[in-house]
N, C-alpha and C positions, 0 to 999 in steps of 0.2 A: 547416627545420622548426622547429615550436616546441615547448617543453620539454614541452609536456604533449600535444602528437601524438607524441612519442617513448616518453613517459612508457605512453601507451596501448599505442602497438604493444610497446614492452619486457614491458609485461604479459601479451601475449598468451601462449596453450598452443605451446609453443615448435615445432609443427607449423605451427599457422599461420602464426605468424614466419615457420619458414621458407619456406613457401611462397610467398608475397606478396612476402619478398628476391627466390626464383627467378624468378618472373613479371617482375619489373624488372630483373635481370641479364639474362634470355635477352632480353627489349626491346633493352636497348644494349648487349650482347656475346651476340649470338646463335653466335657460332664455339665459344664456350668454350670458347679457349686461356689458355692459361698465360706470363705474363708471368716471367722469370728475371733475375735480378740479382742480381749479387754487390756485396757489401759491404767494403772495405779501406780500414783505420784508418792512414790515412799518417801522423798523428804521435800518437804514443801517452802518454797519462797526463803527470801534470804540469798538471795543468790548476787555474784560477785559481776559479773555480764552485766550488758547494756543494751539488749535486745530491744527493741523498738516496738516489737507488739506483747511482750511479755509482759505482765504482773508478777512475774515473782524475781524480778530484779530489784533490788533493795534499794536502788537509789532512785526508785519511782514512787511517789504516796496512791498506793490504792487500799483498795480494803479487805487485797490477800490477809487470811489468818495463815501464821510461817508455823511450821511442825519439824522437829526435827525430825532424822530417820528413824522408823517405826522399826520396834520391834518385832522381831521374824516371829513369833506366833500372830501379829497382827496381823503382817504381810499374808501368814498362811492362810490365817481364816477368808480374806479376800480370795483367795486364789482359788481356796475350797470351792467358796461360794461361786467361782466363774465357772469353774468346771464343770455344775451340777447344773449351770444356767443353758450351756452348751459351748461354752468358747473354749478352743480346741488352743491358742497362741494369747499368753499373758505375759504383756507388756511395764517395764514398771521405770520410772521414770524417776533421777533424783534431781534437782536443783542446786547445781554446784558447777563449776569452771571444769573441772574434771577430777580425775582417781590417780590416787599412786600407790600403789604397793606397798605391802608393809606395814599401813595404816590401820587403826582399830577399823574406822569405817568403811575401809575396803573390805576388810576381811570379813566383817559382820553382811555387808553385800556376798562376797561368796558365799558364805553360810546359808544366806536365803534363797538364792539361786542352787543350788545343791536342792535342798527342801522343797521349793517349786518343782525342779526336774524330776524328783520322786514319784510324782502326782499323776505323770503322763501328760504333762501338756508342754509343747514347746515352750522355751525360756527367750521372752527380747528383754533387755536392756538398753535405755539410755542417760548414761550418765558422762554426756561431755566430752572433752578432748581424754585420748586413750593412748598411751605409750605402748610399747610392741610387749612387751613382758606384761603388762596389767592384762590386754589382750589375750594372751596362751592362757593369765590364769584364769581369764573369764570363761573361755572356750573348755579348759579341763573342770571347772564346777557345774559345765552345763549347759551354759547360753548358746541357743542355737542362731539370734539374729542379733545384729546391732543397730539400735535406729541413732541416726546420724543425718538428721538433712543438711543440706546446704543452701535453702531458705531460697536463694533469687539468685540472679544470675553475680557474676563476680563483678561487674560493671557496676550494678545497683545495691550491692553488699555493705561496701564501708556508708552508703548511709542510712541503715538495718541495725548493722552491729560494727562496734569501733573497736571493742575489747580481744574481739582475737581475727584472725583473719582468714580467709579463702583458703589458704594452703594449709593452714592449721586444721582444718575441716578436711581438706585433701586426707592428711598426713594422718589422722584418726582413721580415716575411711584404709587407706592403703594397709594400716596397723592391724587393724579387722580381719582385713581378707588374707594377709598373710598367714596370720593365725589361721585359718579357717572356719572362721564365723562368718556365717550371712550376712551380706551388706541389705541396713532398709532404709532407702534415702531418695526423699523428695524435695518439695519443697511448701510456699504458701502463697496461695495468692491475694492480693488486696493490700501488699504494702508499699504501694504508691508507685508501682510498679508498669512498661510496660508491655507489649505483649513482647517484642524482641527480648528482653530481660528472659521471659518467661520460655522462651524456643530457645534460648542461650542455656538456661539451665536446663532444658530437656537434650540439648546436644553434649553437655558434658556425662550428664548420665548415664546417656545412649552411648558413651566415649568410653566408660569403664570397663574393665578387664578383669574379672569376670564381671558382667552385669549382677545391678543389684539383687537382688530374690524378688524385694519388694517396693513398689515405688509410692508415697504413701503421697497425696493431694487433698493438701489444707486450703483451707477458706479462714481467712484472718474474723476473729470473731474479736472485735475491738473492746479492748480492756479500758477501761475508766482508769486514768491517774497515768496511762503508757501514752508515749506519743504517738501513736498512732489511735487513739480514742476516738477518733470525729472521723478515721476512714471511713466511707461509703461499703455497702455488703457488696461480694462478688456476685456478678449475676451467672445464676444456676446456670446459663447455657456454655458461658467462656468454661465454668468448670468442666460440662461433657465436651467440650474442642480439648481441653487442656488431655479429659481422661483417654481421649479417641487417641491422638496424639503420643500421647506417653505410650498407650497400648501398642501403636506402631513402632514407636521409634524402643522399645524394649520388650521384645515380642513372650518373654518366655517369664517375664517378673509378674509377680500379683501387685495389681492396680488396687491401693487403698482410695475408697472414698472416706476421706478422714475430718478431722475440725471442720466446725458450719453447719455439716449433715443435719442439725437439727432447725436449721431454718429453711428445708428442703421440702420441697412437696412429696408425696409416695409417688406422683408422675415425674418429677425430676428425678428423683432415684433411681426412678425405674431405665430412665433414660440411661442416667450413668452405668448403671449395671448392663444394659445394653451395648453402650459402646466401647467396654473392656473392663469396668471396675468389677474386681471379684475377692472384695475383702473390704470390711469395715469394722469401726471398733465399737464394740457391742457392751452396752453397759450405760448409765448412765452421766457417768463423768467420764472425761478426757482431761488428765493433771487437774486444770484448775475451769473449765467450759464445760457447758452443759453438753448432752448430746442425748439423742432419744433412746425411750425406755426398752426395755428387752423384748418386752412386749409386745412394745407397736414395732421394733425391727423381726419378731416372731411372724405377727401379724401380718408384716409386708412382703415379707419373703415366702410367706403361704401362698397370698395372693396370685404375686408372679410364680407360684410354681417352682422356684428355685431352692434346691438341696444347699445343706452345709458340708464343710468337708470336715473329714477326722484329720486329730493330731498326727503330725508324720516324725515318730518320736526316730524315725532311721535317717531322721533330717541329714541334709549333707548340703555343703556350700555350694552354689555353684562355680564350676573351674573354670579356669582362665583357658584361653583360645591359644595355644603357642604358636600359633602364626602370627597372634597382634601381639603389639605395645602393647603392656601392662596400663592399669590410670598413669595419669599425667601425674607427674612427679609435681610437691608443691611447689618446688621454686620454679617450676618451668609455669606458673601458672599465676601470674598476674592479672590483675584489670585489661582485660581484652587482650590475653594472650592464651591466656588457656583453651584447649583442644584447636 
């Protein structure tokens, strides 16, 4: 979609919003279940970036405790334990710039990803900028998604993050989908951000070849000792415009309602689940943020009536359209030149 068909529907009386989201949701998810997935940070803080709302950037004093990568019988017992919780997509996240091949720590990543995919539950991985070869080998041990956001729009990016850049994020994403691993890439909101930023990154999104699988929507949960500590909370309503929106402008991806979710009412939730999110991350932590217990997300999805969906271990990426452009190649993509 383009900025200024977003730009429209963002404006509309947030009724009609939402309605026009649901009319396209029940289209290509007529079941209206609920995707679950847990989220575990296998190597923690220490990291080389300069992420503006992150803690576990080493050149910010907070009171992240740093761990290095966790041995693959840790990682399994986690994984164990999601699986029997009900989460069908276990995500694991390392803190690092990125992977190269070759490496003990890579290889010891493949190892666990192999071991995960035994289990039956979908395999995501995010661990940072990804070369096309690390890519193939990630895709042959397993991994069926890659989360990779690209946080805000490229206009509002270099002052987020200064250590790597828009097209480096491109050029990961691009590296993915050639392999044939699922792109999952959103973005966050509440970093000083505004809403143009926020339709700017919804239209490059919408601009991918193949679309993502999955578009995941954070709510910055401000870190003590990051610069962004003293941001103001997003208010739950911009997030169901933001999720109506994504839902339209990416009609066939799973809408995460992700980071935040636990300063959320069950009537906002319910909201978001309304207006196209149909996947959250289920567990109590996200990396290094709190987020609600299994429990009260059991509890609430009883409520509204809403099913879980099963692991879809025949996972396959979504294809490219051969009548469009591919993504935007990274150098074709600068500060207000991309899409």
């Amino acid at each position: 979609m383009t900025f200024d068909e977003l730009h429209t529907l963002y404006q509309l009386p947030l009724f009609e919003l939402i309605k026009r989201a649901r009319e396209v949701h029940e289209k290509h998810f007529p079941e209206g279940k609920i995707q679950l997935c847990t989220l575990l940070s296998i190597k923690t803080g220490g990291c080389s970036e300069d992420c503006a709302y992150c803690s576990q950037a080493a050149r910010y004093k907070t009171e992240l405790e740093r761990h290095v990568l966790m041995e693959r019988e840790e990682v399994m017992a986690h994984a164990r334990v999601a699986k029997e919780s009900g989460s069908t997509r276990f995500c694991m996240g390392a803190a690092w710039k990125g992977v190269r091949g070759g490496t003990e720590q890579f290889d010891r990543v493949l190892d666990i990803v192999r071991d995960v995919a035994s289990l039956g539950m979908e395999v995501c991985v995010t661990l940072g900028e990804l070369g096309p070869e690390e890519a193939k080998q990630l895709r042959a041990a397993g991994v069926a998604s890659y989360n990779h956001n690209l946080d805000t729009s490229p206009e509002h990016y270099p002052n987020i993050v200064t250590t790597h850049t828009y097209e480096d994020r491109l050029r990961t994403i691009r590296n993915v989908q050639d392999a044939g691993i699922s792109v999952c890439c959103g973005g966050i909101l509440g970093l000083s951000e505004t809403i143009a930023d926020r339709l700017r990154l919804l239209e490059i999104i919408s601009g991918f070849n193949p679309h993502p699988e999955s578009v995941p929507i954070n709510s910055l949960m401000p870190m003590p000792g990051t610069p962004l500590a003293d941001n103001p909370q997003v208010d739950p309503l911009d997030v169901v415009r933001m999720i109506a929106c994504a839902r339209i402008a990416v009609p066939t991806a799973k809408v995460r309602l992700s980071a935040g979710r636990s300063r959320f009412s069950d009537e906002a939730q319910a909201l978001c689940f309304y207006a196209g999110a149909n996947s959250i991350f289920y567990g109590e932590k996200l990396l290094t943020t709190d987020n609600p217990t299994a429990a009260a997300d059991r509890a609430l999805l009883e409520k509204l009536g809403l099913g879980t969906l099963e692991p879809d271990m025949r996972h396959t990426a979504p294809q490219a359209d051969p009548t469009m452009p591919l993504n935007p190649q990274p150098e074709a993509c600068g500060a207000g030149k991309c899409c």
